[in-house]
PLY file of the C-alpha trace (Angstrom):
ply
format ascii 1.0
element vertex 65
property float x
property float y
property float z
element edge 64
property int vertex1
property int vertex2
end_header
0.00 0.00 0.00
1.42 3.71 -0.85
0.13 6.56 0.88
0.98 10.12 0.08
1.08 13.15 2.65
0.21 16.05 0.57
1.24 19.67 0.95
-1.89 20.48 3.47
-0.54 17.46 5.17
-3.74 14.87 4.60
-2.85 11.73 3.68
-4.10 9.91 0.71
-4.07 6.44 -0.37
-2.86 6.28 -3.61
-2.25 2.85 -4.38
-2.35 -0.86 -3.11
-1.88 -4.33 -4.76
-1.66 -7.91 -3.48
1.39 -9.62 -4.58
3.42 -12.56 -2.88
6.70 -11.77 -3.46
8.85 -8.33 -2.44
11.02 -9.10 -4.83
12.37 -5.87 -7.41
10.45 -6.97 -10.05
6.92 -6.72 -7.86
7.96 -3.64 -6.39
9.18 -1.97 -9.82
5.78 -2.92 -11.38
4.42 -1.20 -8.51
5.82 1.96 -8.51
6.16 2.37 -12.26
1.88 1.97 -11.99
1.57 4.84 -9.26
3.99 7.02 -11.68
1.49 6.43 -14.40
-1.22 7.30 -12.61
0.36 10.60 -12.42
1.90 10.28 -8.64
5.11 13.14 -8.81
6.68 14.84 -6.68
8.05 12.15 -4.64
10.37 13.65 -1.92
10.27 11.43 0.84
9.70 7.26 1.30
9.28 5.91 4.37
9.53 1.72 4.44
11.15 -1.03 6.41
14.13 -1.11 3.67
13.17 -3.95 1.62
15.59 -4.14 -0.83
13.39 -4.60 -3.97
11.64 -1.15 -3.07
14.44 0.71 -2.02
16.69 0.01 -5.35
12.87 0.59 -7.30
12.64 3.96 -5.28
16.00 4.61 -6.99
15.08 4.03 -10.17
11.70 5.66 -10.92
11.97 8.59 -8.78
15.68 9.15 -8.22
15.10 12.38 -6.37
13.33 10.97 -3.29
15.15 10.10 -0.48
0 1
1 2
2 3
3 4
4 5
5 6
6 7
7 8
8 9
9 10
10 11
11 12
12 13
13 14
14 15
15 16
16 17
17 18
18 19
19 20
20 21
21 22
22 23
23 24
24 25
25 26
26 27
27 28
28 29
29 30
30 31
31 32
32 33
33 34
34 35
35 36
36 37
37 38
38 39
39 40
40 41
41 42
42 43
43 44
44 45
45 46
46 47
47 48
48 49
49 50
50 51
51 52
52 53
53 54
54 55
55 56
56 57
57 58
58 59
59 60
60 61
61 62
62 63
63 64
């Protein structure tokens, strides 16, 4: 599940999917889908480091931290 804070600081669910692995190819497919649905602006992610998400974080919004 993804949820945004925005700039009045509510937070939003903007996406969530079922998937049995957490593997970089899940989480890639993932976050390239919430970038296509027009999700920007990415400054900040917040997760428990899984390594398929972090190194997808990387790659499809290389600004965030």
């Amino acid at each position: 599940m993804a949820i945004a804070v925005a700039a009045d600081g509510f937070r939003e669910v903007v996406g969530a999917t079922d998937g049995a692995k957490e593997d970089m190819a899940s989480w890639s497919a993932f976050v390239k889908h919430l970038k296509e649905r027009g999700l920007k602006g990415v400054q900040l992610v917040i997760s428990d480091q899984c390594l398929g998400l972090v190194e997808s974080i990387a790659q499809v919004f290389p600004t965030a931290r």
